[in-house]
C-alpha positions as CSV (number, residue, x, y, z in Angstrom):
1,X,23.7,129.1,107.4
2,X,21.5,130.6,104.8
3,X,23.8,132.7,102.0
4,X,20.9,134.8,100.7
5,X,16.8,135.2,101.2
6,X,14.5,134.7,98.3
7,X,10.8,135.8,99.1
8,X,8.0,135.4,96.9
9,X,4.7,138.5,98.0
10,X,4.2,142.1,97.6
11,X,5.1,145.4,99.6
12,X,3.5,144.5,102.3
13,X,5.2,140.8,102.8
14,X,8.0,142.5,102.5
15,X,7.5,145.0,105.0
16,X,6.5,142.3,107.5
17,X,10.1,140.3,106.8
18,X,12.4,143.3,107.1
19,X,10.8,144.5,110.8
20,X,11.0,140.7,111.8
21,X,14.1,140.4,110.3
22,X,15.2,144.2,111.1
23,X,19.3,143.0,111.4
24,X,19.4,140.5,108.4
25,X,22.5,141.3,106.4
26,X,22.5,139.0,103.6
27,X,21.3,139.4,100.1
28,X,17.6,139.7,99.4
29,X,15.7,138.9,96.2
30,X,11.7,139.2,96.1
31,X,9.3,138.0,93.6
32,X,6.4,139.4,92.6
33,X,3.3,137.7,94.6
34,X,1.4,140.6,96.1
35,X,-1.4,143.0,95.4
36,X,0.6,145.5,94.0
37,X,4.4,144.8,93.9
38,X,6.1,148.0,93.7
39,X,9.3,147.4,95.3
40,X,9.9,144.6,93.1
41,X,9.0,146.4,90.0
42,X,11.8,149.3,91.2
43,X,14.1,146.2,90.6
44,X,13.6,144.1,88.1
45,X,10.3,146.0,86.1
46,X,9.0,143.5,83.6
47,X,10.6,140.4,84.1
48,X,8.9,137.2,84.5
49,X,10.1,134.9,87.0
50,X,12.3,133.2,85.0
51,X,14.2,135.7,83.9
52,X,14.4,137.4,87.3
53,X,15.9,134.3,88.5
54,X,18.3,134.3,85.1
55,X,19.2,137.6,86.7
56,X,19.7,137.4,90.2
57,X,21.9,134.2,90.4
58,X,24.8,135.8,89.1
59,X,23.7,139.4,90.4
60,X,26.2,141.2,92.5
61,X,24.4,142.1,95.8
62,X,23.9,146.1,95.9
63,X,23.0,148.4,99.2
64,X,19.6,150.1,98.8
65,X,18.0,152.6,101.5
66,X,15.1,151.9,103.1
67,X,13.3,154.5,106.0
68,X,11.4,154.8,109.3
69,X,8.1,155.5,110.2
70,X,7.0,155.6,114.1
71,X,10.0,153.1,114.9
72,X,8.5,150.7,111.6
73,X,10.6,149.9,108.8
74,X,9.8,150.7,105.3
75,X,10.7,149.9,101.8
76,X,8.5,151.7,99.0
77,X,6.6,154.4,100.9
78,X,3.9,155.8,103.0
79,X,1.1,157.7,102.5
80,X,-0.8,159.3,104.8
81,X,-4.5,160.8,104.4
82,X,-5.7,160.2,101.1
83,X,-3.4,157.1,100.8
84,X,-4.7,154.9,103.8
85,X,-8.4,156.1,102.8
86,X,-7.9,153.6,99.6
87,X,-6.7,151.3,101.8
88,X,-8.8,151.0,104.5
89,X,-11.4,149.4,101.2
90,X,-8.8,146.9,101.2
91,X,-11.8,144.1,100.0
92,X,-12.7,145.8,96.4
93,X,-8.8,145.8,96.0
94,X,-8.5,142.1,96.9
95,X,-11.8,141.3,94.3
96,X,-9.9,143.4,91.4
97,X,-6.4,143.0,92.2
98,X,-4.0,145.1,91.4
99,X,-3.3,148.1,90.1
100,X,-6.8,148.3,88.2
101,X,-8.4,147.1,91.9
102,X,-6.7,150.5,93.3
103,X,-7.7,152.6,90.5
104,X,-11.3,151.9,91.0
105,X,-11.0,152.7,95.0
106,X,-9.5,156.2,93.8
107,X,-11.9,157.1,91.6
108,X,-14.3,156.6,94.2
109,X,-12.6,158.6,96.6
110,X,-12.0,161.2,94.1
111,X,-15.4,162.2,94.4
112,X,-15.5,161.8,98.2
113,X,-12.3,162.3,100.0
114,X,-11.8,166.0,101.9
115,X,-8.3,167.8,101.9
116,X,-7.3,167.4,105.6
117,X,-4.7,169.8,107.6
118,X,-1.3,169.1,108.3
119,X,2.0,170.8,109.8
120,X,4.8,169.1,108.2
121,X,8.1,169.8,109.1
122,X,11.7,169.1,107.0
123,X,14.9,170.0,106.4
124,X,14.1,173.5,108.4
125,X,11.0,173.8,106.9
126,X,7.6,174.1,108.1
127,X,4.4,173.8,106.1
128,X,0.4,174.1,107.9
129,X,-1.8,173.6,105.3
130,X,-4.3,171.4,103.8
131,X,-3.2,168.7,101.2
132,X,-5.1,166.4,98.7
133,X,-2.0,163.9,98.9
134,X,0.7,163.3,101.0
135,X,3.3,160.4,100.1
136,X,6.9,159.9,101.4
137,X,8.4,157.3,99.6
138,X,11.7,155.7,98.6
139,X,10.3,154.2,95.8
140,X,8.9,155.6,92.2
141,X,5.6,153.6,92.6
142,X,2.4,152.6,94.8
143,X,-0.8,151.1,93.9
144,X,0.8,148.7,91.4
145,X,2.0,151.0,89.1
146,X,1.3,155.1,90.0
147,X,4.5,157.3,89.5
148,X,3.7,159.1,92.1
149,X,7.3,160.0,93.3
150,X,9.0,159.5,89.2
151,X,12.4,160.7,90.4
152,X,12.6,158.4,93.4
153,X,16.5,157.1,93.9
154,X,16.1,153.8,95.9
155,X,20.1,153.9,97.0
156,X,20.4,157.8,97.1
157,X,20.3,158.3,100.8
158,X,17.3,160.6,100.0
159,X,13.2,160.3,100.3
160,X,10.6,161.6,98.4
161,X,8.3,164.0,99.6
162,X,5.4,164.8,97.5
163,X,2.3,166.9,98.5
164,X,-0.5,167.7,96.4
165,X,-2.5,170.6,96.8
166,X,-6.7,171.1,97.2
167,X,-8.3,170.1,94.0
168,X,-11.9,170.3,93.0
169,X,-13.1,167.2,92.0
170,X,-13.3,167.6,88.0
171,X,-9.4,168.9,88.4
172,X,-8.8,165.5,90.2
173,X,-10.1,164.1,87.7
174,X,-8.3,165.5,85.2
175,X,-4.8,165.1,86.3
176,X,-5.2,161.4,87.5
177,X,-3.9,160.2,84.7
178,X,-1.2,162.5,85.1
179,X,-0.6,161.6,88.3
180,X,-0.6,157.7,87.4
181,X,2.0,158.4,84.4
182,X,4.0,160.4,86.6
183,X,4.3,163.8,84.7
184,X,2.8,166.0,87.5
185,X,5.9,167.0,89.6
186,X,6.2,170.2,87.5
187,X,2.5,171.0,88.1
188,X,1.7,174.1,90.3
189,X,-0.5,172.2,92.9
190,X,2.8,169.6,93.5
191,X,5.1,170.1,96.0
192,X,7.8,168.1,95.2
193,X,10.9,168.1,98.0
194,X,13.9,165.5,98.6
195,X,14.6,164.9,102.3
196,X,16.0,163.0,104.8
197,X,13.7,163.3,107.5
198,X,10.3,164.8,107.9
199,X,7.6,164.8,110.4
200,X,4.0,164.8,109.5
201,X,1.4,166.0,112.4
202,X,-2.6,165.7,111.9
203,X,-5.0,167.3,114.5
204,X,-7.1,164.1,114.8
205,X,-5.9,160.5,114.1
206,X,-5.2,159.8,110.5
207,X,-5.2,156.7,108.2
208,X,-2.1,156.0,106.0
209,X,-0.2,153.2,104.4
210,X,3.2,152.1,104.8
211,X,4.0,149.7,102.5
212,X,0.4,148.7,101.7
213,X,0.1,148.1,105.1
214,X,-2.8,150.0,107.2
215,X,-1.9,152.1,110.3
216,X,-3.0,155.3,112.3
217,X,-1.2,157.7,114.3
218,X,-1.4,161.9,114.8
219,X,2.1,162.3,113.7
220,X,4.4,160.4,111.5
221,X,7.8,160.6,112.2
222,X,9.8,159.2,109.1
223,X,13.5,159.1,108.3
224,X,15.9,157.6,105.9
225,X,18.1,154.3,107.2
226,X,20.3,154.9,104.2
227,X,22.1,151.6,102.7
228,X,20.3,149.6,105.0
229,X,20.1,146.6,102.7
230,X,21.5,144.3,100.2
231,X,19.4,142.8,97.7
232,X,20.3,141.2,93.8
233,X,18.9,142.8,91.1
């Protein structure tokens, strides 16, 4: 029997494994291989593969949460709307790569993307409006590298909510970089909420991502599976 899993890809090879695999309880390790690597860089940030490997051998396995999203597991997040918009140009991202490959799909749809409607519903709470950006994650990062949710906990039993008002385009512009740095969740257009479970309903079918991966649906219903895995970092 195997003791541990070591897989080399991105968010979205990751994403695949754990729905395949949705019972494993051994230890997990991933290496950075993917398009944008996010969930790895929650873990071990900068280090190259040797020195991820230095660290993980003698690593004490810890429980981290992961969430749902329509009955599909996830890692690092989802994003619906804006999110799975940059996505669905998933060729100019492969030709770029990376972070500076999704950076160059946003700025286009800066300039082109319409707020869209939503009822969103948490803790209680329920919000019909329109939003620029609407990510749940459990993770601080998508996109290779934008602090989108900068306070994200990923073995706090809690997800990240954050929804970004309507901007006009030269304000989108403007606070990008903000965005990307993650120094935005004190900014008046962020709403910035920790939850446990949260449903997101569209009047039309929407795009979104879940862990880089591309999907559609009207409503998204997401919860937190907290302590749902053990991985060495």
């Amino acid at each position: 029997f195997y003791k541990e899993v070591w897989i080399i890809g991105g968010d979205g090879t990751l994403n695949y494994f754990l729905n395949f695999y949705n019972s494993i309880e051994i230890p997990i390790v991933i290496f950075k291989g993917g398009t944008g690597n996010d969930f790895a860089t929650s873990l071990y940030g900068k280090l190259n593969t040797t020195e991820q490997i230095n660290k993980v051998i003698d690593a004490i396995p810890q429980y981290v949460d992961a969430a749902e999203c329509n009955g599909r597991k996830f890692i690092n997040g989802v994003g619906v709307g804006f999110d799975g918009e940059v996505l669905q140009s998933i060729n100019a991202i492969r030709i770029l790569g990376g972070h500076l490959g999704y950076l160059w799909i946003v700025l286009k749809k800066i300039f082109s993307f319409k707020e869209l409607s939503y009822h969103i519903r948490y803790e209680g709470t329920t919000i019909s409006e329109k939003f620029l950006l609407v990510m749940v994650t459990n993770s601080s990062s998508t996109g290779g590298g934008f602090m989108v949710s900068p306070e994200a906990v990923i073995n706090d039993g809690k997800l990240n909510m954050v929804l970004c008002k309507p901007l006009p385009i030269l304000k989108r512009l403007k606070n990008l970089p903000i965005i990307e740095k993650g120094k935005h969740l004190n900014k008046e257009f962020i709403l910035h909420k920790m939850v446990s479970n949260v449903i997101i309903e569209c009047e039309e079918e929407m795009l979104a991502q879940i862990d880089g991966e591309l999907i559609s649906a009207k409503t998204f219903d997401i919860k937190v599976l907290p302590g749902q895995y053990l991985f060495k970092y």
